[in-house]
N, C-alpha and C positions, 0 to 999 in steps of 0.2 A: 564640425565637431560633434555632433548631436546623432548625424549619419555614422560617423565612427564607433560610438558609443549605441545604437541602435545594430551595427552591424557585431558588435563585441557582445550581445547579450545573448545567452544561452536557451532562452525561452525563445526569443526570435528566431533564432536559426533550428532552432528545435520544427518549430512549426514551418519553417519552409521546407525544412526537411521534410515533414508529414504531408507538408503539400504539392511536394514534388513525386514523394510515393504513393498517393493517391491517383494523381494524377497520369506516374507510369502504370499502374494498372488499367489506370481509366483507359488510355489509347488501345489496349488492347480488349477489354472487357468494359464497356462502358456501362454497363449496369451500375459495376463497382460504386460508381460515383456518385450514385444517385440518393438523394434525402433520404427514401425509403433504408436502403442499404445501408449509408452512412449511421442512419442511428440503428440501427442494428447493431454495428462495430461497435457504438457507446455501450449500450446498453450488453452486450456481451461483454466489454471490458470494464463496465461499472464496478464489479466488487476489485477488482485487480486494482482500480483510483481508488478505492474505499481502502483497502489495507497498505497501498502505498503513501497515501496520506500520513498514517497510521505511520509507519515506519519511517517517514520523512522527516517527522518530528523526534524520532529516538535520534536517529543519524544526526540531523543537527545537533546535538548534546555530546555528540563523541560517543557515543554506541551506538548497539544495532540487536535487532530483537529477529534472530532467527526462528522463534518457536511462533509464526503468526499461524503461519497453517495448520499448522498443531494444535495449538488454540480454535483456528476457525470447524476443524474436524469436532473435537471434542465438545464444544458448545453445541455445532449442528447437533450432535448425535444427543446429547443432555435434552432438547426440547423436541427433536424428533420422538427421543422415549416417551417425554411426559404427553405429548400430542398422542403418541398410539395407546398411552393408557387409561388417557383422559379425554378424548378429543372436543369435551364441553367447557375445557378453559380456551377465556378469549385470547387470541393471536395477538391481542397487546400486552397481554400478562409475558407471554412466552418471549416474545420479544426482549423486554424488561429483565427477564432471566438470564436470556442471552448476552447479552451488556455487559448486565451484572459479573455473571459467573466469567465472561473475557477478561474484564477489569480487574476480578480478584487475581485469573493468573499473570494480568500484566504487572499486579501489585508484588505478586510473589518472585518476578522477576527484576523488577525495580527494587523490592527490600534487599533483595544478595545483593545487589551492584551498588546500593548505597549502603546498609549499613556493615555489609561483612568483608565490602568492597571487592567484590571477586568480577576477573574482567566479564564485560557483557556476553562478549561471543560463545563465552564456559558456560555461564550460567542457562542462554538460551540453547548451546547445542544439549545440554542437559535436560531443561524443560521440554524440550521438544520432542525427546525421547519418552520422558516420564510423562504429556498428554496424549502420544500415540499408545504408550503402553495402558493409562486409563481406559480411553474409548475401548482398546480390544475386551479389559475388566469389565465394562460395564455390559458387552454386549456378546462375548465370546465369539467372536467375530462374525456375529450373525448382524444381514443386512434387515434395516427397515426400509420395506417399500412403499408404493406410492398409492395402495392401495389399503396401508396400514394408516396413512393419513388422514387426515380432516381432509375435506374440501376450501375451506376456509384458511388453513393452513397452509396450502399450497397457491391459493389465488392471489394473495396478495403481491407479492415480485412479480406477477404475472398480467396481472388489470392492469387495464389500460386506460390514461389519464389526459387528457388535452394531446391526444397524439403519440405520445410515449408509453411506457412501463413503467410501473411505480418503480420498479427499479433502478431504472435513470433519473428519475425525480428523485429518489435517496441519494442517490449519489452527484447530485446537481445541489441539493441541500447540502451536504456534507463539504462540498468544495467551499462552499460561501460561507459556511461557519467556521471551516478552519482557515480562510482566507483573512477573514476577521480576527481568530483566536492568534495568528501569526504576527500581522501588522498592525494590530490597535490595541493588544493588551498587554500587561505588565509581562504575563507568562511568556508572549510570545520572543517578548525583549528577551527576558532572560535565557529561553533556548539560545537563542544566539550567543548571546555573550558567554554560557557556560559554554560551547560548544568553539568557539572563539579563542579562547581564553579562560579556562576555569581557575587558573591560580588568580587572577584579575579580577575576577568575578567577584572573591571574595571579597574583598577591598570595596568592593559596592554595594555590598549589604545582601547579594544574591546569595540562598541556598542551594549551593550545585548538584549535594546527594541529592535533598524533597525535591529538584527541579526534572532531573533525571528521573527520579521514582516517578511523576507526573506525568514522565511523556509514556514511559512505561505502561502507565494504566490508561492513555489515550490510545494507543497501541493497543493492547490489549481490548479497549472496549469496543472498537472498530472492530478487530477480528470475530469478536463477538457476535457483536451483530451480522457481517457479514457469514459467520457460522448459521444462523436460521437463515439470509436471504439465498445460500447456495443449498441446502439442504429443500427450502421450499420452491424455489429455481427447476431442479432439477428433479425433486421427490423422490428424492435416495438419498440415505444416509447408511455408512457399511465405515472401515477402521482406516482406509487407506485416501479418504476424501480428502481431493486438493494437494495429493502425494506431492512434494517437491514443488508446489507453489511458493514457498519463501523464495527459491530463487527467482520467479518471476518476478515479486516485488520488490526485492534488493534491486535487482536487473531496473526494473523501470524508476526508480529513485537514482542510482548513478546514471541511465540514460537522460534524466532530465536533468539533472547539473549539481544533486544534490549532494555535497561532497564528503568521502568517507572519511575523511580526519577531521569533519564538524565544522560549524558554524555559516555554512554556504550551504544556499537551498532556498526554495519558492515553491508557494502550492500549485504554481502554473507550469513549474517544471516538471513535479509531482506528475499533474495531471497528463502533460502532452509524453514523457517520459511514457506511462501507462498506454495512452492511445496507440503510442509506436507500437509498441508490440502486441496491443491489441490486431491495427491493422495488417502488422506482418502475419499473425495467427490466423486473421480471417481471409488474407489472401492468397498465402501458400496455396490452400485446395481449389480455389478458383482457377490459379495458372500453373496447375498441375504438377505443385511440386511436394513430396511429401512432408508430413507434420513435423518429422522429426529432425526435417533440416532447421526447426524453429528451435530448437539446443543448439546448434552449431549457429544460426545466427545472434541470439541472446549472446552465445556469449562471444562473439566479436564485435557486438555494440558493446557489452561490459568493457571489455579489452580496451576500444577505443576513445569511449567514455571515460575511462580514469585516467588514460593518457592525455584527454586533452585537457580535464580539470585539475592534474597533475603540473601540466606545462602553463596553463593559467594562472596559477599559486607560484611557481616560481617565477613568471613575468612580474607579479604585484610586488615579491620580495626584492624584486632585483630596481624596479623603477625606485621605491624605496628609499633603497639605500645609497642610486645615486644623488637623490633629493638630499639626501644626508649627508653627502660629500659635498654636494654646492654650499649648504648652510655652513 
């Protein structure tokens, strides 16, 4: 019973998945496989677990916050300005800014969906437009480089720390505190349950809009942050940063089990969801195939992905209801 229920979890097949595709690379490239290289794949797919986190928790609530990259662009470019104008404010200040200012526009998209009730996907295809169109205001589409930065600025995603990048240490933090904010706190109950059941929710004293607004500005403040760790990453900031990244976060949230009609999801689906297509990303050009079959693959893990959490939802309805006919 235990093997059944072990073979039926999503997370676990997840990861044999990933350790099967590892592994097919490895026969051929055994490099692929090796520590050095495996954390490489993390550490290049840390901000991708960092805003799918982020997004993991909107999804459970029954929305979904397509403006993360839009967000994440627009904060880069906000502390990359004040970095090239100032560059003797400390890297913790800016940070702090970065957060902040994600938060507000997670906030400003969590107020339409709670209080003016407009559905989510409206309001974020709209923010997403109105933070691409900010960054080009603030900067006339002029790029800052990596030569307009601090030093200090830039090293930090970069140093290296008991064997890793602080990078991956952010994002190795970042799993354990929303691992914790999911299954040990009242908030994280209530995602579920709003995302479950919102008419029901109410009935238990849960606020569904403030619940929603909350994951909104978790969302958002991840994006945030992740806004100065690619911007410092990389040491470019310009108006088109992270084009079309929301799809890859959506993508690795339904890859990992997280389901788009709410209340199904885990941060370890989150996470290995992420990996996938990290490791598809960084293995394409090793076995010589080009980047852009990574669109055509994404979305036939989407494709597949929602059919099978589709087909899971109706086995759970259908056992159900026979229970209900014995009784």
């Amino acid at each position: 019973m235990n093997m059944q229920r072990l073979m039926k979890s999503r997370e676990l097949l997840l990861a044999l998945a990933l350790v099967l595709l590892v592994g097919g690379i490895a026969v051929r490239f055994p490099a692929f496989a090796s520590p050095s290289s495996l954390g490489n794949v993390f550490n290049d797919t840390s901000i991708l677990i960092i805003l799918a986190l982020g997004q993991m928790v909107v999804i459970i609530t029954k929305c979904i916050d397509l403006s993360v990259a839009s967000n994440l662009a627009l904060t880069g470019m906000i502390v990359a300005i004040i970095n090239a104008s100032a560059p003797g404010i400390p890297v913790a200040f800016l940070i702090v800014i970065a957060i902040s200012a994600g938060a507000l526009m997670g906030a400003i998209n969590g107020f339409f969906v709670w209080k003016l009730e407009i559905p989510p996907i409206v309001v974020t295809l709209g923010t997403l437009t109105i933070f691409r169109g900010i960054v080009f205001l603030l900067t006339d589409g002029a790029w800052i480089n990596a030569h307009e930065m601090s030093a200090s600025f830039k090293a930090l995603p970069r140093a290296d720390f008991v064997g890793l990048p602080v990078l991956s240490w952010i994002a190795i933090a970042i799993i354990g505190v929303m691992a914790v904010l999911m299954t040990r706190t009242a908030f994280g109950r209530a995602t579920y349950a709003v995302g479950g059941n919102p008419h029901a929710s109410v009935y238990t004293g849960i606020n569904v809009g403030f619940t929603r607004f909350a994951a909104f500005i978790i969302s958002g403040s991840l994006a945030g942050l992740c806004g100065y760790l690619w911007v410092a990453r990389y040491a470019v900031a310009y108006v088109d940063i992270a084009g079309g990244f929301e799809l890859d976060v959506v993508a690795a949230c339904v890859i990992g089990g997280i389901s788009i009609a709410g209340g199904i999801g885990s941060v370890a689906g989150a996470v290995m969801g992420a990996l996938f297509l990290g490791v598809i990303k960084n293995a394409l050009p090793v076995i010589n195939i080009s980047p852009f079959w990574q669109l055509a693959i994404s979305g036939a893990a989407i494709i597949i992905a929602v059919a099978l959490n589709a087909r899971a939802e109706r086995t759970k309805g259908r056992v159900i209801l026979k229970k209900a006919e014995v009784v």
